[in-house]
N, C-alpha and C positions, 0 to 999 in steps of 0.2 A: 882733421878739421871737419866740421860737420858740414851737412848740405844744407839743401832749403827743400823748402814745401810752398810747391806754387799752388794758386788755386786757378786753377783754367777755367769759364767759364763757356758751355756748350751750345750751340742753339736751337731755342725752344721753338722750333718749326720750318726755321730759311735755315740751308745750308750756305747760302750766301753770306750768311751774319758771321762766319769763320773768318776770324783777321790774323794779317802776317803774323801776329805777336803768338795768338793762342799757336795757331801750329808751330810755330819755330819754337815755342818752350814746350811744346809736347816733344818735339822731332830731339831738343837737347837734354829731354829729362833721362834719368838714369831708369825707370821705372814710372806705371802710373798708377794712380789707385784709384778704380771705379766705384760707381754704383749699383752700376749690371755691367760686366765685361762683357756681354754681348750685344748690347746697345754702343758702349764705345769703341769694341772692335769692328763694328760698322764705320764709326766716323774715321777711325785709324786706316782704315781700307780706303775711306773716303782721300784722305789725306795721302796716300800712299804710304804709309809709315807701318813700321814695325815695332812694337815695344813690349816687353815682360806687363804684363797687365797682372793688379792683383787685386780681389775683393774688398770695397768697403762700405759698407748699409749700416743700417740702424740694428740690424742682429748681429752684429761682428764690431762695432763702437771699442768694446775692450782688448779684447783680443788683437783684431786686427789693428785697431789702431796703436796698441803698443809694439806690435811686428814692422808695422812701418813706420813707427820713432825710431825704433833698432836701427832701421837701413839707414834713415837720414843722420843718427850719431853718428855714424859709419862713414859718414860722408859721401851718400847716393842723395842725389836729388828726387824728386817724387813732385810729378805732375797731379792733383786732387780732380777727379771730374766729376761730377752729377749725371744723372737723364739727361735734362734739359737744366738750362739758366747756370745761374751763379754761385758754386759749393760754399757751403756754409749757412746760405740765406734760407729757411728755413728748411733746414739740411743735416745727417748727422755728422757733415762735416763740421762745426762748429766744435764736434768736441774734438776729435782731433788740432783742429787750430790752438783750439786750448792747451791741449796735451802740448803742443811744439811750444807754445808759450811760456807755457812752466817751464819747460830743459831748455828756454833761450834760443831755443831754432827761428832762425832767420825765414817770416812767413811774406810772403811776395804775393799780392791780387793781383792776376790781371784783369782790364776792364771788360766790362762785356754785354752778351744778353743775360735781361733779367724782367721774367715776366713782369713781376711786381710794379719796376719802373715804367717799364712798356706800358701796362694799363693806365696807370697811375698818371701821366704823360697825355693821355690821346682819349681819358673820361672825361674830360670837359666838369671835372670837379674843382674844387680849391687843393693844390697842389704846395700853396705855403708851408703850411703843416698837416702831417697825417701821422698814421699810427698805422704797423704792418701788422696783420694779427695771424695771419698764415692759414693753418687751417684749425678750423674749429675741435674742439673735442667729440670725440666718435659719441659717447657717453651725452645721452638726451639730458638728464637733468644736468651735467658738468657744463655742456653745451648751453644751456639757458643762464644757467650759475655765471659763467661768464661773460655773455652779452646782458647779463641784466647791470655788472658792471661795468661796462660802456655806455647805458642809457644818459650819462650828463655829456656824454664824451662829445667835444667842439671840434674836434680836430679830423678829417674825412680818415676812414678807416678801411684799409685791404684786408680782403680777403682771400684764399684761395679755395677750389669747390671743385670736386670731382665730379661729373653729370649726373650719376643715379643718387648722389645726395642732394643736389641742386634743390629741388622742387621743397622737403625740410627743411633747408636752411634757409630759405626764401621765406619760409613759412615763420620759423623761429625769427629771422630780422623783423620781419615784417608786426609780428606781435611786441616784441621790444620796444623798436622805434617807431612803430605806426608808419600807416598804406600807405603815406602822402611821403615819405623820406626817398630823394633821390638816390637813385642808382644807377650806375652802368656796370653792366653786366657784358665783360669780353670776354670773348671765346676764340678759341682758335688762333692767338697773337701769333704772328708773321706767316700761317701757313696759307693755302691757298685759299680757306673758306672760311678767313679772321671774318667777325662781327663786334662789333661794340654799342651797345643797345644805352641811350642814355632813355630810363622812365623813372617812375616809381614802384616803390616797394610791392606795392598792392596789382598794380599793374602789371609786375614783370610776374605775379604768381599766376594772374590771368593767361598772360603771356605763355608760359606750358603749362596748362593745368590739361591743356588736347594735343600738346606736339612735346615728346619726349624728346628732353636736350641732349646734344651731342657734343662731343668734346670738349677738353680742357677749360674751366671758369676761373675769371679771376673778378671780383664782385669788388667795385670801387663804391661805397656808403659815403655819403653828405658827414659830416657831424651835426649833432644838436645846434638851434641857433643860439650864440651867445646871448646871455639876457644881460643887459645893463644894470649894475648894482644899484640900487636907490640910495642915493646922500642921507646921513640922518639932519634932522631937522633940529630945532630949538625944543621944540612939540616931544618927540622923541628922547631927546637929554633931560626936557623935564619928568617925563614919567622914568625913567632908569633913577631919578633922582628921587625920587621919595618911593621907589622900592629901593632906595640904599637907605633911606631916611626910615625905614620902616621896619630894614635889620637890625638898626640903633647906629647908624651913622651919623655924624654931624652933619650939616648944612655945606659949611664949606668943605667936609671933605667929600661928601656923596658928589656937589659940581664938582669937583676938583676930579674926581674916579669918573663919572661923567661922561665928562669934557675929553679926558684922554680916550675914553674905549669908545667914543663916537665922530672925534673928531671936531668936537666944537670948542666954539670962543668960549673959553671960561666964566668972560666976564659977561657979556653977553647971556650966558644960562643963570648967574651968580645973579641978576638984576630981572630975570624972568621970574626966578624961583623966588625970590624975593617979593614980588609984587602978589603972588598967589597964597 
């Protein structure tokens, strides 16, 4: 019988944020598969535990993550953990979860820290709806390419931002969506020296343009404001109506074509266009 693939999720700065659940399913995993075994055999030391730890990052995705499908066919359990936060979420744990997906492995979350929500939670932005965009592409023009496609985007949008990219990518927002667009800009979520800066775009580029940022960004963006669609009018279905009248349509059928693609009274355009 096969096992399962939990995904344990670590904490991004409090070692206090370790709940019963994560350590008891590390403590009963068969195995675990890191991101840096030397980052979580700190927390395993933390935890008092001992466990086979084995490689899994973004250079090892094939390889290693078919090595640890092997085990869980096998019927070993396998704890998933990250650095920091929640595997999977902008993580190459995702493709593993896939891979267990495809062979029907039984995949188990536990809840956890995760920066993303953290920020997202405590920005003082519209938290209804967002869009998680993770980190930008390294690549300046792919990097523009892609936030020029977010420029309608209504829905507040995360980021994440390493510090010595901070000050470009501030820069790149900033020219997309213009200085005046809110942001909160958190650093440092749960550790002793967290900030969370609610300004604007233009502002927060003043803001280090003379103090070089320090640690971990997670950049919470406003969306666009929604614009309210304009109603067509009578005024409107009559000119559609004699540019239909004008490709050689008849009368009643330009109102009738009209009517339906703007939403008006038929009969009401049929008695306008009528009187012109």
């Amino acid at each position: 019988m096969a096992g399962i693939l939990y995904l344990v999720p670590t904490p991004i700065g409090n070692l206090g944020d370790i709940s019963p659940r994560m350590a008891e399913t590390m403590a009963q995993a068969d195995f675990i598969a890191a991101e840096d075994t030397r980052v979580s055999l700190k927390l395993l030391n933390h935890l008092g535990l001992k466990k086979p730890l084995v490689s899994y990052h973004r250079h090892t995705t094939e390889a290693g993550g078919q090595a640890i499908l092997n085990r869980i066919l096998a019927g070993e359990t396998c704890a998933l953990v990250t650095d920091a936060g929640t595997p999977a979420i902008s993580d190459p744990g995702q493709e593993l979860v896939a891979l267990c997906a495809q062979n029907h492995i039984t995949v188990v979350a536990i809840p956890g820290p995760c920066a993303m929500v953290t920020a997202l939670a405590a920005s003082g932005q519209p938290t209804d709806r967002f869009t998680f965009e993770g980190f930008l592409p390294m690549n300046k023009k792919n990097r523009r390419t892609h936030l020029d496609s977010l420029r309608g985007e209504v829905r507040t949008m995360v980021f994440y931002e390493a510090p010595h990219k901070l000050t470009a990518t501030l820069s790149d927002l900033c020219d997309v969506f213009g200085p005046d667009r809110p942001v909160s800009l958190c650093r440092e979520l749960s550790k002793l020296h967290e900030e969370i800066i609610r300004t604007t775009l233009g502002q927060a580029i003043s803001l280090y343009s003379s103090d070089s940022p320090k640690g971990e960004f997670v950049l919470v963006v406003r969306g666009a404001a929604e614009t309210a669609e304009r109603s067509a009018t009578l005024e409107d279905g009559l000119a559609r109506v004699e540019q239909l009248r004008a490709q050689g349509a008849s009368l009643k059928d330009a109102v009738r074509q009209a009517a339906g693609e703007l939403s008006l009274s038929k009969n009401e355009l049929y008695d306008l266009a009528l009187g012109r």
